[in-house]
C-alpha positions in Angstrom: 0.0 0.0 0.0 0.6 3.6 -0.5 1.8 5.4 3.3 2.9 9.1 4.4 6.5 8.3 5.7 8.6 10.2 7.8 12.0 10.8 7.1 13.3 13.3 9.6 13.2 17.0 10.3 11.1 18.8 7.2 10.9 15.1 5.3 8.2 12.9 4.3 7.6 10.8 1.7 5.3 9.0 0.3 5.8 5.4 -0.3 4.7 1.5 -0.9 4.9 -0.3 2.1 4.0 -4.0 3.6 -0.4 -3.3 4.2 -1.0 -3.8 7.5 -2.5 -7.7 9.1 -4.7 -8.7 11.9 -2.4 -9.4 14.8 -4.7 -9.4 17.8 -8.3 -10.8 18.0 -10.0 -7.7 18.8 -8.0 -6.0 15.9 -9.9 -4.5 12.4 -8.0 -3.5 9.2 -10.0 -0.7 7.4 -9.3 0.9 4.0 -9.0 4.8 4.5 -11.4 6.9 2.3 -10.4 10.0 4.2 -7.5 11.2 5.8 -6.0 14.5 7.4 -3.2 16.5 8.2 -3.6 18.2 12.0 -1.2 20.7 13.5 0.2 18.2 16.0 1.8 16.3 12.5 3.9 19.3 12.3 5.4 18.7 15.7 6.4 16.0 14.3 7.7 17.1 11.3 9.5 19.7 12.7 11.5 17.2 14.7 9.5 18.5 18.2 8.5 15.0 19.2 11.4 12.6 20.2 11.5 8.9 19.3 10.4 8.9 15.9 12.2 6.5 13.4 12.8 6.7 9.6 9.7 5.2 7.7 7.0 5.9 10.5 3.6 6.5 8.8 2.2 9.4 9.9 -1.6 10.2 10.3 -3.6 10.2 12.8 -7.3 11.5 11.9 -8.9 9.4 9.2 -12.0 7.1 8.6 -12.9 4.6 6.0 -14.6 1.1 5.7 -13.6 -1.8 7.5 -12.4 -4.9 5.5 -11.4 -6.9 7.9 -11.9 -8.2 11.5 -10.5 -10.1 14.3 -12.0 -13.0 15.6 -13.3 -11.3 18.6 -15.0 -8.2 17.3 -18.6 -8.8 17.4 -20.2 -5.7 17.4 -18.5 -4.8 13.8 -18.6 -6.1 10.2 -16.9 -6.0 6.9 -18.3 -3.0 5.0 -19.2 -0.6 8.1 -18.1 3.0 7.4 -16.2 4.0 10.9 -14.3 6.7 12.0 -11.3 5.7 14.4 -10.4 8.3 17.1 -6.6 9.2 17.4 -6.4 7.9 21.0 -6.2 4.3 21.3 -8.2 3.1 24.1 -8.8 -0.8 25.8 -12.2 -0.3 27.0 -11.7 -2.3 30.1 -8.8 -0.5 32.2 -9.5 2.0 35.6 -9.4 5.1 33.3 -11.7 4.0 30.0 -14.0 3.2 32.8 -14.1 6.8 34.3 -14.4 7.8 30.3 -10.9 9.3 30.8 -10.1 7.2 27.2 -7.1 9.2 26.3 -5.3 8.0 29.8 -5.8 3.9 28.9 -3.5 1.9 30.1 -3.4 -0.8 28.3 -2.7 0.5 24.4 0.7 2.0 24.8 3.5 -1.0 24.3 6.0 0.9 24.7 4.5 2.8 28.1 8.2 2.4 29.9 9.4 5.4 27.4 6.5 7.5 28.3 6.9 7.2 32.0 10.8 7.7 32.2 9.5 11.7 30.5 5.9 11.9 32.1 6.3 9.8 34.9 3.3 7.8 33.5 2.2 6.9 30.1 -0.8 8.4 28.5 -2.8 5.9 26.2 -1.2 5.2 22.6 -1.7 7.2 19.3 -1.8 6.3 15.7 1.6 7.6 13.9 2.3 9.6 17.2 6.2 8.3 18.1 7.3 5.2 19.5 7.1 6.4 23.0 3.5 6.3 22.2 3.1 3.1 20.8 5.0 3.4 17.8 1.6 2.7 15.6 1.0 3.2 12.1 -0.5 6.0 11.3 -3.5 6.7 9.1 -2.3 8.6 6.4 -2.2 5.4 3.9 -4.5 3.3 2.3 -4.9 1.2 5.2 -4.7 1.3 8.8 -4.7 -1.7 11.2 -7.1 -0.5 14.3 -6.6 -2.4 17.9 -9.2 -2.5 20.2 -11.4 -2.4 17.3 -14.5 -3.3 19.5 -14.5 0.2 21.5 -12.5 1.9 18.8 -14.1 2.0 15.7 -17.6 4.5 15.4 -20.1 3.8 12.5 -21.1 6.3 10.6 -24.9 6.4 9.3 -25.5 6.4 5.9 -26.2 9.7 4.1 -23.4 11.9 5.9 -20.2 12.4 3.9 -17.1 11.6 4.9 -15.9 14.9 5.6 -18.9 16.2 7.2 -17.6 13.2 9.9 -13.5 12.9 9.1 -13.0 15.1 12.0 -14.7 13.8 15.2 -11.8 11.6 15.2 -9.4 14.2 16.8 -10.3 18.0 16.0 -14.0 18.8 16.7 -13.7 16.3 20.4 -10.4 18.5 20.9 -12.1 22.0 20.4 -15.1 21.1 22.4 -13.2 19.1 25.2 -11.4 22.3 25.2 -14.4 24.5 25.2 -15.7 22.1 28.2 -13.1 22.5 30.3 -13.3 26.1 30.3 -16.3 25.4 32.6 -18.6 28.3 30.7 -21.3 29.4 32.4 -23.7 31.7 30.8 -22.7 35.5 30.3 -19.1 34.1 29.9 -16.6 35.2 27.7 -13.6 33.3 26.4 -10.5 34.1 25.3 -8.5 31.4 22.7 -5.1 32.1 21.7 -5.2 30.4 18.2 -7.3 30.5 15.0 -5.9 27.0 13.6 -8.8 24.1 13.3 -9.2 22.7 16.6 -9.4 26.6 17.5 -12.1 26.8 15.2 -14.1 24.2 16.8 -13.1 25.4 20.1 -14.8 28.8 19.1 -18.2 27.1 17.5 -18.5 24.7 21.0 -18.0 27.6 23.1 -21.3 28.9 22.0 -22.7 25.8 21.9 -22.3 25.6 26.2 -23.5 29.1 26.1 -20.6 31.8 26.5 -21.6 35.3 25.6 -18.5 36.3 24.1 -15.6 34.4 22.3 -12.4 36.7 21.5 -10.2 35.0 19.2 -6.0 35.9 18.7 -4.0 35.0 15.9 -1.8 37.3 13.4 -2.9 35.2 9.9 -5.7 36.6 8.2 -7.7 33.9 6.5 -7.7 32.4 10.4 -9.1 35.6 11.3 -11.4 35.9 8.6 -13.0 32.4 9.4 -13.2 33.0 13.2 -15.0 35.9 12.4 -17.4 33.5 10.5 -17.6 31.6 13.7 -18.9 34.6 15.6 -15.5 35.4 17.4 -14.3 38.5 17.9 -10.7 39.1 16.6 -7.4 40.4 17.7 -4.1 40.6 15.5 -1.2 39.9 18.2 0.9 41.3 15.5 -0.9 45.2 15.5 -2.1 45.4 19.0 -1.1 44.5 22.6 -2.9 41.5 23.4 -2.9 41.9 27.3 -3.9 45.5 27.3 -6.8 44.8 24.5 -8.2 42.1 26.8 -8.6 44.4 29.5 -10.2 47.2 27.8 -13.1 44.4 26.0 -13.8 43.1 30.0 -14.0 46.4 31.5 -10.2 45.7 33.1 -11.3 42.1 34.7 -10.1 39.9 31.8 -11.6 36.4 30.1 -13.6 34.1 33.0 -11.6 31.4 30.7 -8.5 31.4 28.6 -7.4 28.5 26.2 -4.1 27.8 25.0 -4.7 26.0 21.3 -1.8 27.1 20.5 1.1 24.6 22.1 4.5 24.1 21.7 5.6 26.0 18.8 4.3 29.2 19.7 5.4 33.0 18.1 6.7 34.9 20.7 7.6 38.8 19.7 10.8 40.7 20.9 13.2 39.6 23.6 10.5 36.7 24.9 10.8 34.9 21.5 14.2 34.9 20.9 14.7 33.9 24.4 12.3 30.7 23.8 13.9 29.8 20.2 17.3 29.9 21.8 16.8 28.3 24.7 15.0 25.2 22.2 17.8 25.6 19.5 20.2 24.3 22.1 17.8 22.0 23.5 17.7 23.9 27.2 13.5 23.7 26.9 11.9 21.7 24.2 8.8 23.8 23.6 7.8 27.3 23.6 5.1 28.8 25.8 4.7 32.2 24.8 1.0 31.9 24.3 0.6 30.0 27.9 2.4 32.1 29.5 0.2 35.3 27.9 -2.9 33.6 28.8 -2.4 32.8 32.4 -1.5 36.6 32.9 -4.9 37.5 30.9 -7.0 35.3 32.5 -9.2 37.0 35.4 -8.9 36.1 39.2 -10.3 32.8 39.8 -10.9 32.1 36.3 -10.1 28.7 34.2 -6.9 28.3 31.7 -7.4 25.1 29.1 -4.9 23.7 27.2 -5.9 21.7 24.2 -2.2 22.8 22.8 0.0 19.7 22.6 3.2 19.9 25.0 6.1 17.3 24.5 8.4 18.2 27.0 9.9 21.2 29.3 9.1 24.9 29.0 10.1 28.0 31.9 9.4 31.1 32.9 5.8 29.9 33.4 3.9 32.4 35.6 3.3 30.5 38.3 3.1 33.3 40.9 0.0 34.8 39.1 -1.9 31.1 38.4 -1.1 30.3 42.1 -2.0 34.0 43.6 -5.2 34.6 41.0 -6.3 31.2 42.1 -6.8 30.0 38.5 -7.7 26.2 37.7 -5.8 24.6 34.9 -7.8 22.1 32.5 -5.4 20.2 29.8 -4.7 16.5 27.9 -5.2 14.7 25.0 -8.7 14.2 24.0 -10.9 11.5 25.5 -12.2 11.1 21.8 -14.2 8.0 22.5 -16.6 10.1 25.4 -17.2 12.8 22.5 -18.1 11.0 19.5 -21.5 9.8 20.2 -22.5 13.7 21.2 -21.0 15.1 18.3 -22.5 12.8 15.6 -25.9 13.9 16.6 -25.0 17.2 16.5 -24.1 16.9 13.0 -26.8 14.3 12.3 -29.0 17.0 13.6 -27.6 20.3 11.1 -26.3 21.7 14.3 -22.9 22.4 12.6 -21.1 21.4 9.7 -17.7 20.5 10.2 -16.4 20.6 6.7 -16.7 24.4 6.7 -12.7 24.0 8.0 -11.2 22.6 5.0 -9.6 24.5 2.4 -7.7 21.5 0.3 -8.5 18.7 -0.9 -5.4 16.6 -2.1 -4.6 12.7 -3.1 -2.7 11.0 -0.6 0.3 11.6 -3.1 0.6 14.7 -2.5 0.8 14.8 1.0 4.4 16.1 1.1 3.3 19.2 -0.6 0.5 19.6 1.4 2.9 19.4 4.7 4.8 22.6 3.4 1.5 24.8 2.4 0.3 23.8 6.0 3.6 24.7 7.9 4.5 28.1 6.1 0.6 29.0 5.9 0.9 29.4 2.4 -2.1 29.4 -0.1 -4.7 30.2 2.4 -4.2 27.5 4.1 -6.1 26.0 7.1 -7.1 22.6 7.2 -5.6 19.5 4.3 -7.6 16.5 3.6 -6.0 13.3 1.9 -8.2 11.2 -0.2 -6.1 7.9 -0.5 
């Protein structure tokens, strides 16, 4: 089969690779229709995410049809349409059963890299590293799915695939994100970030009834379609993002701020150079401009969420104002399995539209292109799909 390959820092390729087998009872093998490039595959290939290994297939949002199944999958059969959520979950451990999916313990092989950098290991991800699993990823013409009996959603006939593509990692993010800013009504919320799951974060945060959603980025298509969401809009790059805050809450600040930015964050002036230096030479592995800007914004005793994927160490983190403002803190990888069920119906029922987010449409061959026009922003561009 056809895979997106990674080949280190800036390189991926496409290639023909062995197609993947059933290797566990409960595993499925489906043939992707759809496929996606997200923001946290540039972490990767900008060489952000240790243990990665040359010919890793990358990919970690797709859907497709199922064509074959393990012995012990019984709820499933050979032709269902499914999407698969990024986060591989068992079903069965302490944390599935608290619907904390994204925390499993039983998916990551490889759990004894994760715990020597987190001190425990988070579940496995498709094509997300080896300390993660080391899984395939999705980007291909076919993925092999464990745990296919809790992992793989049918979709209902009638609903395309990219009306559904994304409840497998970016609309769960944004609203998990939008959730954990604990809205209450008359709320408004600040979101550092107009990329896709910021997009989503900004649609769900109406959806559980905030007043006001003010939206910060510097690229103007972002803006534009944020706008479309009903955001308001600030340009970090032409005003002082701290000071406008203030002045649009009457000098309290947001009642909840969300990082959906991460690790690769712009800083301006001395703060960025500081963070790129510092990462250059590999004295902090990711930059937290953005967190670091949001905790200071947030109001006393408000909520700061963090759907922005972190890999490793980051400083000069305000801790003084989180601890002294009292704020809470709400982060992780996305419990996709919890979401999915909601979501659907909220598409099944015209509530939103989630294609309204994509902006190319490219064969799977062409992923390597579409990894550049995604990194530098180029072409007006927010969100790929890959059709294998």
């Amino acid at each position: 089969m056809k895979a997106v390959c990674w080949h280190g820092t800036n390189k991926v390729e496409v290639e023909t690779v062995p197609d993947p087998k059933i290797i566990n009872p409960r595993d499925a093998v489906v043939k992707i229709t759809t496929t996606a490039i997200c923001g946290s595959d540039l972490h990767l290939y900008d060489g952000y995410i240790p243990t990665m290994e040359q010919g890793d297939i990358l990919g970690h949002e797709f859907m497709g049809e199922i064509v074959e199944l393990g012995s012990a999958v019984k709820n499933l059969k050979i032709g269902d349409r499914v999407v698969v959520p990024f986060t591989i979950s068992c079903g069965s451990c302490f944390f599935c059963q608290k619907d904390l999916w994204s925390l499993c313990d039983n998916s990551n092989p490889n759990a004894w890299m994760a715990e020597k950098l987190m001190g425990h290991s988070p579940s496995g991800l498709f094509g997300y590293s080896h300390m993660l699993g080391g899984y395939a990823g999705g980007q291909a013409e076919y993925a092999r799915v464990p745990f296919a009996d809790v992992g793989l959603f049918k979709i209902p006939d009638g609903l395309p695939d990219e009306q559904v593509v994304f409840l497998t990692d970016i609309f769960p993010t944004g609203y998990m994100a939008a959730e954990n800013c604990d809205i209450q009504p008359g709320d408004t919320v600040a979101i550092w970030g107009c990329g896709p799951v910021a997009q989503f974060a900004i649609r769900s945060a109406y959806m559980l009834g905030a007043e006001r959603v003010i939206a910060i980025d510097r690229v103007p298509e972002r803006l534009q379609m944020a706008k479309e969401g009903k955001a308001e809009v600030l340009n970090y790059e032409e005003v002082d993002v701290g000071e406008a805050l203030k002045e649009m809450t009457g000098g309290r600040g947001p009642d909840a701020v969300m990082d959906a930015v991460g690790m690769e964050a712009h800083g301006m002036g001395p703060e960025g150079l500081y963070d790129k230096a510092k990462q250059a030479v590999r004295l902090e592995t990711d930059r937290p401009h953005v967190l670091r800007q949001a905790i200071l914004a947030c109001r006393k005793g408000g909520t700061v969420s963090i759907p922005g994927v972190y890999g490793g160490f980051v400083d000069k983190i305000p801790m003084g104002a989180a601890m002294n403002k009292g704020l809470t803190f709400k982060m992780g990888q996305t419990h996709v399995h919890k979401y999915v069920p909601l979501l659907l119906e909220r598409v099944q029922n015209g509530e939103i539209d989630p294609s309204f987010v994509i902006t190319h449409r490219l064969p799977l061959e062409q992923a390597p292109h579409g990894y550049e026009i995604f990194k530098h922003k180029q072409d007006n561009c927010i969100k790929i799909v890959l059709k294998p």
